[in-house]
C-alpha positions in Angstrom: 22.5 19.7 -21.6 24.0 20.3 -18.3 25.7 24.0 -17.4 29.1 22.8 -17.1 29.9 25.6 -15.4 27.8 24.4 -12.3 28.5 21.7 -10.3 26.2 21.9 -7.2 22.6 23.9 -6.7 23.9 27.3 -4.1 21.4 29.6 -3.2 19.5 31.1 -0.3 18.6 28.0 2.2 20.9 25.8 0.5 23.9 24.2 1.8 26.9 25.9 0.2 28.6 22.9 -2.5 26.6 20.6 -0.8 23.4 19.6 -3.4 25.0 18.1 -6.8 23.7 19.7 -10.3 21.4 18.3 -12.3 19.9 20.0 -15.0 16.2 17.8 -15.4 15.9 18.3 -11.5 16.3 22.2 -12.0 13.8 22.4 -14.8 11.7 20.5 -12.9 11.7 22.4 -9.4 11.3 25.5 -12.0 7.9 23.8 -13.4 6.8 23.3 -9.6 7.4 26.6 -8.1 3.6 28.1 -8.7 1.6 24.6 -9.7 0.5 21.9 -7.7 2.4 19.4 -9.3 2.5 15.7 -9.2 6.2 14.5 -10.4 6.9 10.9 -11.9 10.7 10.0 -11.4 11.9 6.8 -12.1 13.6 5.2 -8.4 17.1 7.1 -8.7 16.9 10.3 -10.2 16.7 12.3 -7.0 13.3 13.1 -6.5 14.4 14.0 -3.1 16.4 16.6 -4.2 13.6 18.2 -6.3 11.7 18.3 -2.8 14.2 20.3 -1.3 14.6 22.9 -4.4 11.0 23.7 -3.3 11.5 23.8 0.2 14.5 26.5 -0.9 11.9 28.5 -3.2 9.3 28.2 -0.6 11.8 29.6 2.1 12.6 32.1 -0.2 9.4 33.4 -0.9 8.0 32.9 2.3 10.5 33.2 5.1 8.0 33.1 8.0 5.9 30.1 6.4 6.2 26.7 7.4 6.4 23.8 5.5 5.2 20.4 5.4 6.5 17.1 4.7 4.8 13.5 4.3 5.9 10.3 4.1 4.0 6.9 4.8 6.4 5.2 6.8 8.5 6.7 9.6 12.1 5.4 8.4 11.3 7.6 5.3 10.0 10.1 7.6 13.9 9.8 9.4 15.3 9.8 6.1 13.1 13.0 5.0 15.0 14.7 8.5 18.0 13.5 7.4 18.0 15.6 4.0 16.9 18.3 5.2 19.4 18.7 7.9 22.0 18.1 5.6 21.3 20.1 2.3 18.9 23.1 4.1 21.1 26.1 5.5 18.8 26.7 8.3 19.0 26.2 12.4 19.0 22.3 12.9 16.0 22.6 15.3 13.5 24.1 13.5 13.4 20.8 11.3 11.5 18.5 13.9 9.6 14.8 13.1 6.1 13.9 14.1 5.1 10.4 15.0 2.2 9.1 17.5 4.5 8.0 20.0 5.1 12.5 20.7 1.9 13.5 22.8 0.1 15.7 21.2 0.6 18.7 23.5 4.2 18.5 22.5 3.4 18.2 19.1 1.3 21.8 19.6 4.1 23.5 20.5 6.8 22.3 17.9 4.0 23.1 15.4 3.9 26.1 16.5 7.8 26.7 16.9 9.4 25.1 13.9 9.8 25.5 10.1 10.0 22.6 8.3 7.5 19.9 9.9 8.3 16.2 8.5 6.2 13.2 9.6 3.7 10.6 8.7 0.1 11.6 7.5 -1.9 10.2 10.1 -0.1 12.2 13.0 -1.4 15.4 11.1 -4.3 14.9 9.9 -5.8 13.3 13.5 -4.1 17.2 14.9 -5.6 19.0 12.3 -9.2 17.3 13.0 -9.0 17.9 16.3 -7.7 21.6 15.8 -4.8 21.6 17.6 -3.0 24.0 15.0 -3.6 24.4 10.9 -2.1 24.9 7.6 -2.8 28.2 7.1 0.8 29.6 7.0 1.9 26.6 5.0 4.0 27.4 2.2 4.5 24.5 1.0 3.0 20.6 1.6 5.4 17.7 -0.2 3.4 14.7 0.0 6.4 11.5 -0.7 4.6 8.2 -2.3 1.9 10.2 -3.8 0.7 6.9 -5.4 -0.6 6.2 -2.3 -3.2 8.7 -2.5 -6.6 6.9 -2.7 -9.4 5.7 -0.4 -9.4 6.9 2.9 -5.8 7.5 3.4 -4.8 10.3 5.2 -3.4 12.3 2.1 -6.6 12.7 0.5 -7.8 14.6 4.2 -4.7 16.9 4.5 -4.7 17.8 0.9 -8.4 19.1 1.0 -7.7 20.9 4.4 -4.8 22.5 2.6 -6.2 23.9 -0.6 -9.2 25.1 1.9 -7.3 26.8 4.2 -4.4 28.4 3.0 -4.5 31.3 0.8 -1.2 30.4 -1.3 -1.3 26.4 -1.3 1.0 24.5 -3.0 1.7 21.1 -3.2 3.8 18.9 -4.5 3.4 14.9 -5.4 6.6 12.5 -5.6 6.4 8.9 -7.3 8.0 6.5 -9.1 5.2 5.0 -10.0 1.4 6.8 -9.8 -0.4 3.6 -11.4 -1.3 1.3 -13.6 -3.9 3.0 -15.6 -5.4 6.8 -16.9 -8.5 6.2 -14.3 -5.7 5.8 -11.2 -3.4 8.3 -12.2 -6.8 10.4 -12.5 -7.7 9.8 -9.2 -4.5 10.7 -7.8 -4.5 14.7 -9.9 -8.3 14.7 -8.1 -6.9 14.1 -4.9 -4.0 16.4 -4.4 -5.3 19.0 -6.9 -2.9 19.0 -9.1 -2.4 21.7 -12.3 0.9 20.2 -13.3 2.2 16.2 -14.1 6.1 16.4 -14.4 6.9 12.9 -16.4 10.8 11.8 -16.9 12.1 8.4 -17.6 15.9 7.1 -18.7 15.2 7.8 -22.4 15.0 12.1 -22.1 17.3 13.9 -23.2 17.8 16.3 -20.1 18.1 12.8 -18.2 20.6 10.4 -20.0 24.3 11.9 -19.1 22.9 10.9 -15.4 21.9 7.6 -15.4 23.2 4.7 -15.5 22.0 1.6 -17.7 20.4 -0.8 -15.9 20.1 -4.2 -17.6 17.2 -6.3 -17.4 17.8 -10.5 -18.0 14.9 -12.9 -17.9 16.0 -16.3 -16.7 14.1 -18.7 -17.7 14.0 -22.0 -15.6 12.0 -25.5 -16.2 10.6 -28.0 -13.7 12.2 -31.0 -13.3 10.0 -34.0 -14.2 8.6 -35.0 -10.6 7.8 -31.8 -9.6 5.9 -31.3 -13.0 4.5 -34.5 -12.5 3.3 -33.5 -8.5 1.7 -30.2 -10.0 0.3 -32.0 -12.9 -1.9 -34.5 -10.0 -2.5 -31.2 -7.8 -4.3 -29.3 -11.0 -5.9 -32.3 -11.7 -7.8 -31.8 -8.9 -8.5 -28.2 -9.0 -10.2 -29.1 -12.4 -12.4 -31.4 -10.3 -13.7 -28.4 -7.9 -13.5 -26.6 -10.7 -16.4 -28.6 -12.0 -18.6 -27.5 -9.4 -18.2 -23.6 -10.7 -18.8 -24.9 -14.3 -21.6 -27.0 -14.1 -23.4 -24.1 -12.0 -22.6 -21.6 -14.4 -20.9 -19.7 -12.3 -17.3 -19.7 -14.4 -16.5 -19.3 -17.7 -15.5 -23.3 -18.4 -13.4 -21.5 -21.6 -11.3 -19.8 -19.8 -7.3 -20.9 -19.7 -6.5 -19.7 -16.1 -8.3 -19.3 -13.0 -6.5 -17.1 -10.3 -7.6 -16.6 -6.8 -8.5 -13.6 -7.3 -11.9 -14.9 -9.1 -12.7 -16.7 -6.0 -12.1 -14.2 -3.8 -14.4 -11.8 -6.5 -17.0 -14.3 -6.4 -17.3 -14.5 -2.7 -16.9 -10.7 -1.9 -20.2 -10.5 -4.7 -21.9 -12.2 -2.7 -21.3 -10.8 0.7 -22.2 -7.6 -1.2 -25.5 -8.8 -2.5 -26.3 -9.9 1.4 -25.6 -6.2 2.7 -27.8 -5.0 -0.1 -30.2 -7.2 0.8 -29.9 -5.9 4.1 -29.6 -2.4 2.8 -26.8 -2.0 4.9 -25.2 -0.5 1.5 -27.3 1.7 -1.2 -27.9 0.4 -4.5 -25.5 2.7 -5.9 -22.0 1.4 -3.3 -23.4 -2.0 -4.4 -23.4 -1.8 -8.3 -19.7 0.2 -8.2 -18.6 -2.1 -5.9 -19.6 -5.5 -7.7 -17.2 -7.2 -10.5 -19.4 -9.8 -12.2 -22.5 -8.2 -13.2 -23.6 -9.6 -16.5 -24.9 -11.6 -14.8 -24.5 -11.3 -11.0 -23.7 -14.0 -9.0 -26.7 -14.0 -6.8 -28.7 -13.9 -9.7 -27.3 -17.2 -11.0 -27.1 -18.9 -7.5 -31.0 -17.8 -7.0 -32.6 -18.7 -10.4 -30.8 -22.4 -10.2 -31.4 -23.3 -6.5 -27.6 -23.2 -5.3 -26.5 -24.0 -2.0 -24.9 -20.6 -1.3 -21.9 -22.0 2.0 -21.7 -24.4 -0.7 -20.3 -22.0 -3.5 -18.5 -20.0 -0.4 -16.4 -23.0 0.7 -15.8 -24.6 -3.0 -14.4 -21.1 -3.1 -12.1 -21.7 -0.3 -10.9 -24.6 -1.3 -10.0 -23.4 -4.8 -8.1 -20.9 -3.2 -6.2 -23.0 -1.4 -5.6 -25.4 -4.0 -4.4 -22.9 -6.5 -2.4 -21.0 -3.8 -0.2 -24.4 -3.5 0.4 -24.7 -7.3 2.1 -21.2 -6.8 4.0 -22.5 -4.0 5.1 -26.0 -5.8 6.0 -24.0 -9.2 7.2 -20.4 -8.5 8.8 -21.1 -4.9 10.4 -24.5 -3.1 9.0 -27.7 -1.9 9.6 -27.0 1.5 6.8 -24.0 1.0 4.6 -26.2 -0.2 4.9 -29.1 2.6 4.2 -26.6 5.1 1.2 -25.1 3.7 -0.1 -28.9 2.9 0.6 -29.3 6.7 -1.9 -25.9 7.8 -4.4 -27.7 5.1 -4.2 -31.0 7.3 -4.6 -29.2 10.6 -7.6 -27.1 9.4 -9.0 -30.3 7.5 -8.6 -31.9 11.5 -10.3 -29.1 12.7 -13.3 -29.7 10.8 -13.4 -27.3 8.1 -15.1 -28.5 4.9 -13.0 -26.4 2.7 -9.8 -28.1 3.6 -11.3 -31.8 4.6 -12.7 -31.9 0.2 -8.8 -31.5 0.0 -7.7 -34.2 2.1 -9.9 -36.7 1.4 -8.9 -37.0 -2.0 -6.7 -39.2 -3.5 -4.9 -36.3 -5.1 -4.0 -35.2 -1.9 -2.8 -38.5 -0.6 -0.8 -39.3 -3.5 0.6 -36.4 -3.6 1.6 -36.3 -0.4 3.0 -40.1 0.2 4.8 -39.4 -3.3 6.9 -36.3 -1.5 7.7 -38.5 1.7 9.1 -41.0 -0.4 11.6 -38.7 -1.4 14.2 -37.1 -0.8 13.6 -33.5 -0.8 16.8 -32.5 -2.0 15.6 -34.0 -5.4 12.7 -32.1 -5.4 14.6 -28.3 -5.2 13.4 -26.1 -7.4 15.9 -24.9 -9.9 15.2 -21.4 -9.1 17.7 -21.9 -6.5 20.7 -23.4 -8.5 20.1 -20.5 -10.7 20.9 -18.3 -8.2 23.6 -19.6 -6.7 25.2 -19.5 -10.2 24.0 -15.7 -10.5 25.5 -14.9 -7.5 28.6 -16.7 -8.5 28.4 -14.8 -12.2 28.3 -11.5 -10.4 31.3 -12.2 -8.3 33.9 -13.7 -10.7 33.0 -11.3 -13.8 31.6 -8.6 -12.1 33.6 -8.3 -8.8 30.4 -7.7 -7.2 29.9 -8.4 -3.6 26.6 -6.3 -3.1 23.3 -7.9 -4.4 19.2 -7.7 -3.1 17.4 -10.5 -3.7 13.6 -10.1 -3.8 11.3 -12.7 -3.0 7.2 -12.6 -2.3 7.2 -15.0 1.1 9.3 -14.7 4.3 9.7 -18.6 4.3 11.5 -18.4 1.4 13.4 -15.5 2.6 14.7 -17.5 5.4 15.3 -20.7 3.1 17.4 -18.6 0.7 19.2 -17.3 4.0 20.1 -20.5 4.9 21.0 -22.3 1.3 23.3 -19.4 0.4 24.9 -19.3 3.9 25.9 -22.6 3.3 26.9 -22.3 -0.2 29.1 -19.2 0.1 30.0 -19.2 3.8 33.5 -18.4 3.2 32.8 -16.2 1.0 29.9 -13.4 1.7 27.9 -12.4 4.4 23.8 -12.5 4.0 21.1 -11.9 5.4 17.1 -11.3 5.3 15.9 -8.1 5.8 11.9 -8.7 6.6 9.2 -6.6 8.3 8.3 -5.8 11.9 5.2 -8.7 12.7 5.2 -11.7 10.6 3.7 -15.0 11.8 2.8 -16.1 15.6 5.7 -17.5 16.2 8.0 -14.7 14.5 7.5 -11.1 14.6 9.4 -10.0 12.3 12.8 -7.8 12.3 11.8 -4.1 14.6 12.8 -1.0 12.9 15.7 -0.8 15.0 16.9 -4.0 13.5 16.5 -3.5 9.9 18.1 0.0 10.5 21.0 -2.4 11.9 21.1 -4.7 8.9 20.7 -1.6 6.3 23.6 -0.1 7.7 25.5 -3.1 7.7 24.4 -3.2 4.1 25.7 0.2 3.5 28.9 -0.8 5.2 29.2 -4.0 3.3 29.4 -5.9 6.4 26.5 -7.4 5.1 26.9 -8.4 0.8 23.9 -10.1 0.4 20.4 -8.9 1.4 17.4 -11.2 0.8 14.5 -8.6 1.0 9.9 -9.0 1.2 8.1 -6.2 0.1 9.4 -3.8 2.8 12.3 -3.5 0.9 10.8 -1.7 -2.3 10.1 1.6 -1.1 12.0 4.1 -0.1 14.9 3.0 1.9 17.9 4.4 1.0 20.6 1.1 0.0 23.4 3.0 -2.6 25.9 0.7 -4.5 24.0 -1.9 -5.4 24.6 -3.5 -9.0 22.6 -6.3 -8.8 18.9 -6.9 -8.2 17.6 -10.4 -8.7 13.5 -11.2 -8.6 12.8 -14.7 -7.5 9.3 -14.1 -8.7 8.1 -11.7 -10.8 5.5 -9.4 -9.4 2.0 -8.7 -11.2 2.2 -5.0 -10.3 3.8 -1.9 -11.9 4.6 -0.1 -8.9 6.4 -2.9 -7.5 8.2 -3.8 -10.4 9.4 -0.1 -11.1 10.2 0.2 -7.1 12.2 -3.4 -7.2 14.1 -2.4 -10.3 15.1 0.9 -8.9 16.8 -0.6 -6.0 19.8 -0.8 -8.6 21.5 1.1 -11.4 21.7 4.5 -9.2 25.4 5.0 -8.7 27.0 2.8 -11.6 25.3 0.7 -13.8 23.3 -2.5 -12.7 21.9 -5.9 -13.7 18.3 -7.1 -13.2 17.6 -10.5 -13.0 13.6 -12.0 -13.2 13.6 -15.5 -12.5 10.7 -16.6 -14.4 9.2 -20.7 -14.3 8.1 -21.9 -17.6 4.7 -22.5 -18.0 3.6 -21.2 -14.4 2.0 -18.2 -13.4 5.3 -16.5 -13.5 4.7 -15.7 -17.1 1.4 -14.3 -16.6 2.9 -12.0 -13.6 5.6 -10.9 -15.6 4.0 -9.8 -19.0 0.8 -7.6 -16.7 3.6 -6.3 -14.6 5.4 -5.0 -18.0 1.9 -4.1 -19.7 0.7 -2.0 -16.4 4.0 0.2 -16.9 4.0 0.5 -20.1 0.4 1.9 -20.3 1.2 4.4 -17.3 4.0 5.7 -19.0 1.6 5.9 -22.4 -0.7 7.9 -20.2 1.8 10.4 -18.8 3.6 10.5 -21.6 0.5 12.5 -23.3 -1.2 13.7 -19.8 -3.3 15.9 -21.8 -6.2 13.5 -21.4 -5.6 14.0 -17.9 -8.2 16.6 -16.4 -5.8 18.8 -14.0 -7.1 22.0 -11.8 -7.1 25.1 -13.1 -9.5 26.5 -10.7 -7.5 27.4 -7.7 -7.3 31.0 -7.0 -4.4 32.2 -5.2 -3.2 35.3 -2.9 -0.5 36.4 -0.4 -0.4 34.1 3.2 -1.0 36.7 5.6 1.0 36.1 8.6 0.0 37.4 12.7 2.4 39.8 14.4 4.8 36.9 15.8 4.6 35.5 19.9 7.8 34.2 21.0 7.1 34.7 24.6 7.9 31.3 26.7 4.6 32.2 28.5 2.7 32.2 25.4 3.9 28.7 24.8 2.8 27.9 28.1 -0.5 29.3 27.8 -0.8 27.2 24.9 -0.4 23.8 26.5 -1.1 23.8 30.2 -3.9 23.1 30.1 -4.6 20.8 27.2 -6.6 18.1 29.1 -9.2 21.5 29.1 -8.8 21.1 25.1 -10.4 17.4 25.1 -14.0 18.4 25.5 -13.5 21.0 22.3 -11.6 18.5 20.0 -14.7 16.1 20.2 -17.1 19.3 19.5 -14.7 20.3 16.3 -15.0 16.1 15.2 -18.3 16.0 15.9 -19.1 19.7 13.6 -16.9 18.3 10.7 -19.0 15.5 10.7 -22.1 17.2 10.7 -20.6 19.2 8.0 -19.9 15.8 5.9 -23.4 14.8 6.4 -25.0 18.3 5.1 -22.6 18.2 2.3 -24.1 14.9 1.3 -27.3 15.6 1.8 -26.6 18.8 -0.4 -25.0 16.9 -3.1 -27.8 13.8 -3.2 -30.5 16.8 -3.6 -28.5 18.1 -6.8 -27.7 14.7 -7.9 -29.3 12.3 -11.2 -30.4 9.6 -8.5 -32.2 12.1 -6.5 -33.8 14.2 -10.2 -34.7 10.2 -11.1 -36.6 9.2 -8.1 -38.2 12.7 -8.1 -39.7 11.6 -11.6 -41.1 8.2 -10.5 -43.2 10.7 -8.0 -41.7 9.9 -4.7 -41.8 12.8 -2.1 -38.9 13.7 0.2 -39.7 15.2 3.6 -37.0 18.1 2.7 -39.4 19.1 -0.3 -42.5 19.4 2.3 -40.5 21.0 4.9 -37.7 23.4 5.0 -34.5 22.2 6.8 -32.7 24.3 8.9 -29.1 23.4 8.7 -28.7 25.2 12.5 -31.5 23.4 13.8 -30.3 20.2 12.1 -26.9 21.0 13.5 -28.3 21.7 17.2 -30.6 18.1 17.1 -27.1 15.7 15.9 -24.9 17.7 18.2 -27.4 17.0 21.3 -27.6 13.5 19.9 -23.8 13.0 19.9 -23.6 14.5 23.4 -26.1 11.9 25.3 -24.1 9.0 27.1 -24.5 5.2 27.0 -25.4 5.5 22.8 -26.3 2.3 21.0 -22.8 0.3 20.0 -24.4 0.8 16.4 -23.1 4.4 16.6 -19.5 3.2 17.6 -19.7 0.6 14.6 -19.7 3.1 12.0 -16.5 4.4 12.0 -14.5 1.0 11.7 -11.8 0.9 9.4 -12.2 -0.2 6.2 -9.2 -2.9 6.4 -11.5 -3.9 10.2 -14.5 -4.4 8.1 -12.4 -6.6 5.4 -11.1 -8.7 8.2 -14.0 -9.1 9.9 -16.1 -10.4 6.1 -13.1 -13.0 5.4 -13.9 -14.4 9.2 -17.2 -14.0 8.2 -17.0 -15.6 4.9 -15.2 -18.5 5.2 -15.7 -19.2 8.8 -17.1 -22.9 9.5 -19.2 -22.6 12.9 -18.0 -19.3 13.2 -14.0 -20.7 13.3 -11.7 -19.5 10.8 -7.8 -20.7 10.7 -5.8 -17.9 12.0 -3.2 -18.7 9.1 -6.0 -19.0 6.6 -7.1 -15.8 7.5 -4.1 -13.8 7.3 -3.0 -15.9 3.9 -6.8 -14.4 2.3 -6.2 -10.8 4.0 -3.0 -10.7 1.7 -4.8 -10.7 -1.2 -6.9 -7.4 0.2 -3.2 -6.0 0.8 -3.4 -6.2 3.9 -0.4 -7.7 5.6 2.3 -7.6 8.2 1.8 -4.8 10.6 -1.2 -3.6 9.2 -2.7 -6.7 9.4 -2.1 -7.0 13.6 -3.1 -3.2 13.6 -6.5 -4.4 12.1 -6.9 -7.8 13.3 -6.6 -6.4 17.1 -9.2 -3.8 16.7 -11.9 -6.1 15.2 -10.7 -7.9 18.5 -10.8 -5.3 20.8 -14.6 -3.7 19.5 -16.0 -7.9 20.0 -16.5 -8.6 16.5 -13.9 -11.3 16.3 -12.4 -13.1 18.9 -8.6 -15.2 19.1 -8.9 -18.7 20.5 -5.9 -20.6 19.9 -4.5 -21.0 16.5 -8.5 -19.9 14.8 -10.8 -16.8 15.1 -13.9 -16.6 15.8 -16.7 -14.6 14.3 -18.5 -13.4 17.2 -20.8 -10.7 15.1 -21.4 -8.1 12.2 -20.9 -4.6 12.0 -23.4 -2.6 10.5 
């Protein structure tokens, strides 16, 4: 129970009557002080605050320390700042913001002069590479959106530097929502070293006098007859391509839905059995890495004869097809017309994939049917419903503040529109998208949606029709209504949508759900995924945490303040370019010896050794120095091969540049095909461009009107 003696958290570095009491967030900052510790808080119950407990303690115990704060996105980097300055009892500008956009000699010297450091992971982990300062003599490293913490991503880099660097580390992990599964959350504790999971949801005791119930409707629509009839002609011709799948043996012909995501499988098998081939990838990468392995696809397409652009393009097309039975089910048949109308244009620009489509009389019928009528009569009833929700939550609920969720930024803009007309005496609303979208519309810039937020906050705006950009992070209080046009296959998303309400008083949630669609489907894995993470961290004890780390005191130089010092320090940085590459081109060294090292102590390497093949490094004795002194004089030599440049692409580069690849016809690829198969890699809006223009930029694919080209293959 609460100490009802205590209404605010005072102590040294905190605010006086400024940071509210809450007795879970104090027995959780407790559990954190002296364990890496990855906390699971459901959206709303002030995992913020529990950050700045720490960064109290860690104060505390180390005045002279600094400390470190991550987020992925730089609003939540501003609204990190923003916290700080308000609840920390400490000089204003010693809490300072990193982004790319501040050079990086400037970025030295606030390091070096500040205490609480705030900004997104890539800005510090490119510094640290490069040695421009360290975390030494940091206390304390909060990394926001821990789920995030996988692949490549900068997290995984800056927590390994920490724990290696500094003599006292500790770290602590904030999510609503670590994963789906005991292997994610796993990889996660790996990653950021954790010795301590901190798990709370609405139904603990320390937690229930502070939340607010938020209840969840399903709504449950039907399709009126035409447009059942119009989907009914449009999967009867996905059952014919479908045909070419089964009668290869290359789908299970009892299965009762196909996604995309089978297609997509299918072809990214096959582009990995190619690199194999190739042995651009080992054997090992390529197993891990393939989903359908009893029995492979190659194997199947090799033993019967198959035409392999054959399978690739059925594959397209099957996307497609089932792509527009989403659109004519889950969203509006205005969605649907336009993405008939990209089919048409790439079918007119030649591409097999989408000229199977329109040459049917599937297609044509249903596409004279629509003309014939009016489209009015063919609105989805998803959009009546909500109209009458919005109305509910006015008349019984006086509510004027509502987010509406929806997948696609067409259909943000058509809701815009509908409900502008409907209640235009009535509320305000508006979209609230992110910064690059399609050619012809780039999106809202952060300076814009922190216009529209705030006119959100200040009810100028009543009702905000939100993508994806909406469900992390950004702070919207006071709002007692969340409605889901669709609902979303994914756990995170689901807990991060359904936390947009509820936080100050209690809230509805309303999942718009089509009968019979893949709306159901969506809505049941989205409910199963959650359900087994909180099984998982409910009893973490099958999760394997550290319990390794050794700690002792940070030991701390005799402090510089001297303005000369500073100056030293940065005057002449352009002298510093010549050592960054040196301290790049030694920690890649180090990666490689560390592999090497590892391989030689490994099961594959024990396993070859037994079939009686001979490695050179059992004949001769490598030198790591002399190893070291040959790559570094081999980095150093000018005009290298572009195959040297090629292997540090991006992962989400290399993924572009396969799609092109894939399910390019003469080496052309639909720009909006493209960008529509990249989503379902995750990789959209701005870090889509990001990607897109550096396969651009390094010649592997090339923009020529509304397709890409493939111009070549990275190795």
């Amino acid at each position: 129970m609460q100490n009802k003696s205590m209404k605010y958290f005072n102590g040294p570095f905190i605010k006086k009557d400024t940071v509210h009491y809450r007795h879970y967030q104090n027995n959780i900052a407790n559990s954190c002080k002296n364990k890496n510790s990855l906390v699971v808080l459901p959206t709303g119950l002030g995992k913020t605050i529990i950050g700045i407990l720490l960064v109290a303690y860690s104060l505390k115990k180390y005045p002279r320390a600094k400390i470190v704060i991550l987020a992925p996105t730089r609003p939540l980097v501003a609204q990190h700042k923003a916290s700080c300055i308000k609840f920390l009892d400490i000089n204003p500008e010693e809490i300072i913001s990193f982004t790319g956009k501040i050079s990086p000699e400037k970025r030295i010297l606030l390091f070096k002069n500040s205490k609480i450091i705030i900004s997104t992971p890539q800005v510090i982990n490119n510094d640290i590479m490069r040695g421009r300062y360290d975390l030494r003599q940091v206390s304390l490293v909060v990394f926001d959106e821990a789920h995030k913490t996988k692949g490549n991503y900068s997290y995984n880099l800056i927590s390994q530097e920490y724990i290696t660097t500094c003599n006292d580390p500790l770290i602590l992990g904030l999510t609503a929502s670590p994963g789906k599964d005991f292997e994610r959350i796993q990889l996660i504790c790996d990653n950021l070293h954790i010795e301590n999971i901190v798990f709370r949801n609405y139904e603990d005791e320390d937690v229930k006098e502070y939340i607010h119930d938020i209840d969840t409707y399903i709504n449950l629509v039907n399709l009126p007859i035409k447009i059942l009839e119009l989907s009914q002609v449009w999967q009867e011709l996905l059952k014919r391509f479908l045909r070419f799948f089964i009668d290869r043996k290359l789908i299970n012909p009892y299965k009762k839905y196909y996604s995309k995501l089978d297609f997509l499988r299918m072809t990214n098998d096959l582009t990995l059995s190619f690199q194999y081939e190739k042995e651009y990838i080992s054997e090992e990468e390529y197993l891990d890495s393939l989903y359908y392995t009893d029995p492979k696809i190659i194997d199947i397409i090799n033993d019967n004869e198959i035409d392999v652009n054959s399978v690739y393009s059925y594959c397209s097309s099957c996307i497609s097809l089932l792509h527009a039975k989403d659109l004519i089910e889950t969203q509006e048949i205005s969605l649907f017309l336009s993405f008939l109308e990209k089919i048409e244009f790439r079918a007119e620009q030649g591409i097999l994939s989408a000229k199977r489509i329109v040459n049917s009389e599937h297609f044509q019928f249903v596409r004279s049917t629509i003309e014939k009528e009016k489209l009015s009569d063919l609105t989805h009833p998803k959009i009546d419903k909500i109209i009458s929700l919005i109305t509910e939550e006015m008349e019984e609920f006086n509510n004027k503040k509502i987010i509406i969720f929806t997948q696609f930024r067409e259909m943000a803009e058509f809701l815009k529109n509908r409900l502008q007309n409907e209640f235009k005496n009535h509320l305000s609303i508006e979209k609230f998208i992110g910064q690059s979208s399609k050619m012809n519309d780039f999106g809202f810039s952060q300076k814009l949606q922190s216009e529209i937020l705030q006119k959100f906050r200040n009810d100028e705006i009543n009702v905000l029709i939100a993508t994806s950009v909406a469900e992390e992070g950004i702070d919207i209080p006071n709002v007692d209504a969340i409605i889901f046009y669709e609902p979303v296959p994914s756990e995170i998303r689901l807990i991060q949508r359904r936390g947009r309400t509820g936080r100050y008083a209690s809230g509805r949630c309303y999942i718009l759900v089509t009968e019979d669609t893949v709306d159901i489907p969506f809505y049941i894995v989205a409910r199963r995924k959650e359900g087994i993470m909180k099984s998982v961290l409910t009893g973490y004890e099958q999760i394997d945490l550290n319990n390794k780390l050794e700690r002792k005191s940070i030991i701390f130089s005799e402090p510089n303040k001297s303005k000369s010092s500073d100056f030293e320090l940065i005057k002449n940085f352009k002298d510093r370019r010549d050592k960054e590459k040196e301290l790049l081109a030694n920690r890649s060294i180090e990666e490689i010896l560390t592999q090497l090292d590892d391989f030689c102590n490994s099961e594959e390497y024990k396993k070859i050794k037994e079939c009686g093949v001979t490695f050179f490094s059992d004949i001769v004795k490598i030198e790591h120095q002399e190893m070291r002194n040959k790559i570094m004089k081999q980095k150093g030599k000018k005009n290298m091969p572009q195959k040297q440049r090629k292997m540090y692409l991006n992962k989400n580069v290399k993924t572009l540049i396969n799609i092109v690849k894939t399910y390019s016809q003469e080496d052309l690829l639909d720009f909006g095909e493209l960008k529509q198969l990249a989503t379902e890699e995750e990789i959209i809006d701005r870090k889509f461009y990001i990607h897109f223009n550096q396969a651009c930029h390094h010649g592997y694919l090339r923009k020529q009107g509304s397709s890409v080209q493939f111009i070549m293959d990275y190795d």
